[in-house]
DRENPAGU-458624 format. One record per residue (C-alpha): x, y, z. Coordinates in steps of 0.2 Angstrom, whole numbers, plus 5000, padded with zeros to 4 digits. Example, Ala and Ser with C-alpha at 12.3 -4.5 7.8 and 13.67 -1.06 7.14 Angstrom:
<rs>
506249785039/506849955036/
</rs>
This chain:
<rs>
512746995609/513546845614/513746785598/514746915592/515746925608/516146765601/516346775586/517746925590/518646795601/518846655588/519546805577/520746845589/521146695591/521446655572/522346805569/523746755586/523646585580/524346645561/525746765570/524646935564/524747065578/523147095588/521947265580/522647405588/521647545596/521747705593/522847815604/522847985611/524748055605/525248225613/526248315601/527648465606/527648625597/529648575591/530348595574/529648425563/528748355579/526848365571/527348305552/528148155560/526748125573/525648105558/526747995547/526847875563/524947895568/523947745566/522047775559/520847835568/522147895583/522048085590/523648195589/523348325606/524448465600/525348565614/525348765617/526648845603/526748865584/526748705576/527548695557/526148665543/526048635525/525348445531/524748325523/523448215530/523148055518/522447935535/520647955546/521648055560/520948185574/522148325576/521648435591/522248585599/522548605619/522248815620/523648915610/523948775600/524448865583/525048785565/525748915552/526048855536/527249025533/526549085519/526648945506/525348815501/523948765513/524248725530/523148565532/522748465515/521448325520/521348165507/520848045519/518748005525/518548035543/519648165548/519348285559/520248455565/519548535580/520148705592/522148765582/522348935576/522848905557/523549035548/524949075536/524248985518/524949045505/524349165490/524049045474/522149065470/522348935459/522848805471/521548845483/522748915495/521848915512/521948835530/521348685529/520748625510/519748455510/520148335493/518648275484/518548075492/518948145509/516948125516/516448155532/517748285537/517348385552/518148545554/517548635574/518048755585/519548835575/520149025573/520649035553/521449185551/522849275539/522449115524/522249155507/520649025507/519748985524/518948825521/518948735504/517848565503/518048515486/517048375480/516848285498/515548225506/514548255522/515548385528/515248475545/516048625545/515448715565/515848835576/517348925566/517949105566/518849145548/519949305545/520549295528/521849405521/520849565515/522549665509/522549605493/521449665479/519849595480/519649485465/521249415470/520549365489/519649185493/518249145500/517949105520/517248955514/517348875496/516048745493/516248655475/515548495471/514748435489/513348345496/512648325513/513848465521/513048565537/513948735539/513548795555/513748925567/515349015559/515949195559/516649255542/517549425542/518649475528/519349415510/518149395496/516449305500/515749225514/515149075506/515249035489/514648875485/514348795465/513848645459/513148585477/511648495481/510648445498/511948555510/511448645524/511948835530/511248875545/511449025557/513249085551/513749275554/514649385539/515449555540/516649665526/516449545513/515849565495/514549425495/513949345512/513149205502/513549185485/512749035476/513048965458/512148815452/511748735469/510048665467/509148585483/509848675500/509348775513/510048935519/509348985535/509549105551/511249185544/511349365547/512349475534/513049655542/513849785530/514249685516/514249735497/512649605495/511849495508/511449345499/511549305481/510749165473/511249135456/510648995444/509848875457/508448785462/507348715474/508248805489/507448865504/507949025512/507249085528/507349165544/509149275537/509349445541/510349585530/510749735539/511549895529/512149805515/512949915502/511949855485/510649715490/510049615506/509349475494/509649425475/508849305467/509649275449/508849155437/508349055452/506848945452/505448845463/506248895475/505548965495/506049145500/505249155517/505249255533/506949345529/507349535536/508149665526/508549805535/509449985527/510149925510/510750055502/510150025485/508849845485/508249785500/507649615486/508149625469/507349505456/507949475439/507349345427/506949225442/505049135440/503949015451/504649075467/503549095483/504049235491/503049295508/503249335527/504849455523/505349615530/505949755520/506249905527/507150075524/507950035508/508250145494/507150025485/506149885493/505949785477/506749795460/506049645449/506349635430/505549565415/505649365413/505149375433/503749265430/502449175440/503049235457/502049215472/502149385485/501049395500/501149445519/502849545516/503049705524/503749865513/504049975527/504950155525/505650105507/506050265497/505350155482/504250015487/504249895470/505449965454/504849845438/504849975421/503949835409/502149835404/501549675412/500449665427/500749555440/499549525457/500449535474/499149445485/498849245487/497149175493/496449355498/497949405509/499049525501/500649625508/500949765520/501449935514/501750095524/501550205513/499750155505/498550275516/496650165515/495150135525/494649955532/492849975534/492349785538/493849775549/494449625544/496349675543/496349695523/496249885515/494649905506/495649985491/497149905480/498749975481/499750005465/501850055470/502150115454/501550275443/501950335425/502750475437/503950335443/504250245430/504650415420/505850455432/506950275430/506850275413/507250465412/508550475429/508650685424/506950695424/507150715445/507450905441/505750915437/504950815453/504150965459/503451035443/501851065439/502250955423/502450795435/501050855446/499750865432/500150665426/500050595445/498050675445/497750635429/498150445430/497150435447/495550505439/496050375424/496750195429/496850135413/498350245413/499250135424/501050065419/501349885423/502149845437/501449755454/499449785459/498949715479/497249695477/497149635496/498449745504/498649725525/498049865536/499549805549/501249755548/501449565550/502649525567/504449555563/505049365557/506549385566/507649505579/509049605572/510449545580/511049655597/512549765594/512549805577/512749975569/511049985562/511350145551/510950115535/512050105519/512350245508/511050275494/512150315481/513350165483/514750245469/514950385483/515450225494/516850175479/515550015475/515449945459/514149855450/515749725442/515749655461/513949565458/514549455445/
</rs>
């Protein structure tokens, strides 16, 4: 220590001795909400200073190319008047904490948003703000180590909504944490690509197309969000290795989770609650362990396709689902790991030894079922004796079993719920029949 005391002192010295000025420290600026005042007070900041700004619109369309904190003292607004973004970050180690930023403008294609962070800009932290009214809430585009906390994010929502942006755009980042924010509005919550070892953890979405939306992000953990009345809870597409646990979906319109060509990957613990069409949907995603999740009152609890391969399903719950497990192939697939299957409401058995497990197997699908999915018109004839004949005669005759899912250990009891939905929340669930709801299946992609 003393060493280094010294050593500062001789560079002090060295640096009066060659007429350099001393290293300044960094300085708290209070800024005034008057015409110019904040675009000036960062030209004239020196790195690593922090501008206070005062109570009162602040101009934006800034530029911030220096390690700055710009804070806001409460009603502390920057408007950027409906061009451009209102903060552009190209600078490491800036941070931007408690302003209502508004007022981007409306050019996808120039990430328009409230605060867009510039590839080389690492270690941005973005807390505390109300982001409302932006075309974009949030873009980190190619930084690194972002922390993005405690933000609530109102994007425009009167636009059409392919021409919307995204609460928070994640492109080409690693190590960012995203915690803790409210999204409400514009296109998806999160839509993050190309982005490996990030975190998202315990964010809340409402009235958006996707809440999560991932596309080639290999590597990340997605856990104790809660999705409420969105179009889909949380879509992961073309990734790998991601962990996703402890989220709840309630009454989202088309599916609570999807996984799409996803792979390895840990799907755990999760609670899907009143989606109107897929509480899970599965399609051509393999070698995922999927088990401890509740799905309950869906139209269908799980939809899974062909090419879903070498999946692992065990201690879920399938409580109250109109259709328990959709698959229309002819493969068979076992639902049960190490003797402990799944829980489903609607299998009616016996547990002689008592030891928790059903003493008979329960197969979710029938030819009955899969006539009707093939064959949608063929409802008309639910009641007939037609129908009524082939359900007795396959149960007198296995073999006659379509492929599809078979339990071989199903659970007497439901497993504990994983999680609590969330207090407060509408908990009625979506509409079945989500083109009544004017949904369209062009949003999922």
């Amino acid at each position: 220590m003393k060493h280094a005391l010294r050593m500062l002192g001789v560079g002090l010295l060295a640096a009066m001795a060659a007429g350099l000025p001393a290293p300044a420290r960094a300085a708290d600026v209070r800024v005034g909400a008057t015409d110019g005042a904040l675009t000036q007070a960062i030209e004239q900041a020196a790195p690593g200073d922090r501008l206070l700004l005062s109570s009162g619109v602040h101009k934006g369309g800034l530029v911030i190319n220096k390690p700055l904190t710009i804070e806001g003292e409460a009603g502390a607004i920057v408007d950027s008047g409906g061009e451009g973004s209102v903060f552009k970050i190209f600078a490491a180690n800036v941070a931007v904490r408690n302003l209502t930023i508004r007022g981007s403008g409306v050019k996808g294609e120039n990430f328009d948003s409230g605060i867009y962070v510039e590839k080389g800009a690492d270690t941005p932290v973005i807390e505390g703000n109300t982001i409302q009214g932006n075309l974009f809430g949030i873009v980190l585009h190619g930084c690194k180590d972002a922390l993005v906390k405690g933000n609530v994010i109102a994007n425009r929502s009167d636009l059409w909504l392919n021409d919307r942006g995204n609460g928070i755009h994640v492109w080409n980042n690693t190590g960012a944490r995203i915690e803790s924010n409210r999204v409400k509005g514009g296109r998806d919550g999160i839509y993050i690509e190309a982005s490996h070892h990030n975190t998202i953890h315990a964010n809340r979405f409402e009235e958006l197309r996707f809440a999560i939306h991932y596309m080639y992000a290999n590597a990340n953990e997605v856990s104790d969000n809660v999705s409420i009345h969105n179009r889909v809870g949380f879509a992961l597409m073309y990734s790998k290795a991601i962990k996703v646990m402890r989220n709840v979906s309630v009454g989202d319109l088309q599916h609570g989770l999807m996984l799409h060509t996803t792979y390895k990957s840990e799907i755990f613990d999760n609670y899907v609650y009143g989606t109107g069409e897929k509480c899970l949907f599965i399609y051509t995603s393999a070698s995922n362990s999927i088990h401890g999740n509740r799905l309950e009152q869906c139209g269908i609890g799980v939809h899974f396709t062909g090419g879903s391969e070498n999946n692992k399903f065990y201690g879920n719950a399938f409580l109250s689902n109109e259709t328990q497990v959709k698959y229309t192939g002819l493969k068979v697939y076992e639902w049960s790991d190490a003797g402990k299957g799944n829980y489903w409401s609607d299998h009616t058995a016996f547990d002689l030894d008592g030891n928790g497990v059903a003493d008979a197997a329960y197969r979710p699908n029938t030819l009955a079922d899969w006539l009707l999915w093939k064959y949608p018109l063929a409802k008309l004839l639910i009641s007939s004796p037609a129908l009524q004949t082939l359900r007795f005669v396959q149960e007198q005759l296995p073999a006659l079993y379509p492929g599809g899912a078979i339990d071989s250990f199903p659970l007497m009891m439901p497993p504990t719920p994983p999680v609590p939905l969330p207090e407060g929340v509408d908990m009625t669930p979506a509409p079945r029949d989500p083109a009544q709801d004017g949904s369209d299946s062009r949003f999922l992609m």
